[in-house]
C-alpha positions as CSV (number, residue, x, y, z in Angstrom):
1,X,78.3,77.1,108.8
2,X,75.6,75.0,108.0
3,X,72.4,76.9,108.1
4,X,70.1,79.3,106.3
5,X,71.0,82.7,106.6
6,X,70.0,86.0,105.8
7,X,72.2,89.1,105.0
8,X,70.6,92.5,104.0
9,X,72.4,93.7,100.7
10,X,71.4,94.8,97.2
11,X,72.9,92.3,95.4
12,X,73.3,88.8,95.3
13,X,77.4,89.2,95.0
14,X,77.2,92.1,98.4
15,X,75.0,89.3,99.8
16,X,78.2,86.7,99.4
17,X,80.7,89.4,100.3
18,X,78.8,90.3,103.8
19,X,78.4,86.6,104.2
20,X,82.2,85.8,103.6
21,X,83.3,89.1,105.5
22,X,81.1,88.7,108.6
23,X,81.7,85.0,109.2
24,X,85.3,85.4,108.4
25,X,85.3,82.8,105.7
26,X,88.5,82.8,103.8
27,X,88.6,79.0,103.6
28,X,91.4,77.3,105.2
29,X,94.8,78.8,106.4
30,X,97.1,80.0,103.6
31,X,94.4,80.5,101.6
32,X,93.0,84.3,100.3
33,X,89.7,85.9,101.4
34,X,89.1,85.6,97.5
35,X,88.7,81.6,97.8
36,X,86.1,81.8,100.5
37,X,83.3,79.4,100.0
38,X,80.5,82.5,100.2
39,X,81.5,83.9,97.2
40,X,81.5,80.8,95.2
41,X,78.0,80.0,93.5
42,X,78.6,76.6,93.5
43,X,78.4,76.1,97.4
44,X,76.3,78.7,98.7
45,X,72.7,79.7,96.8
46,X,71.5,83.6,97.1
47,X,68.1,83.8,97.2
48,X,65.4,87.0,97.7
49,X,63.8,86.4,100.7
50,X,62.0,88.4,103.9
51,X,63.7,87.4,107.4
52,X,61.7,86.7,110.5
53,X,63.2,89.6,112.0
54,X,64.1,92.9,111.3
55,X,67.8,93.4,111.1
56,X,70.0,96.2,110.4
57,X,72.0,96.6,106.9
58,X,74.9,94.9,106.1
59,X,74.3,92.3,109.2
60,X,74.1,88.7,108.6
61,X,71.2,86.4,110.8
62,X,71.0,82.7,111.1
63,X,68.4,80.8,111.1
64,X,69.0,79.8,114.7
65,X,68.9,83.3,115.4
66,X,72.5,84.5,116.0
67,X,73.2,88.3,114.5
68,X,76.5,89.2,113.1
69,X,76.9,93.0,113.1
């Protein structure tokens, strides 16, 4: 995934870990959930932000409007 998204969490790191979790993001076979390109700061930026929509916690929603519950 490409795109802006937006995850309701408290933190920046539960942001990263809802991302990686939801869009099942472990990076490519053989490798642990721990390697997954969410969680590394370097790839993905966590920003504060308010999302067009109102979403439910712990959700993630693109930017082309698909909801992961």
């Amino acid at each position: 995934m490409r795109e802006t998204c937006w995850v309701r969490a408290s933190t920046a790191n539960d942001a990263r870990l809802i991302a990686s979790i939801k869009l099942n993001s472990a990076g490519p076979a053989g490798h642990s959930p721990s390697e997954s390109p969410w969680l590394n700061g370097l790839l993905v930026t966590c920003n504060q932000d308010v999302p067009p929509l109102d979403f439910g916690n712990r959700s993630l929603m693109t930017v082309s409007g698909e909801t992961y519950l």
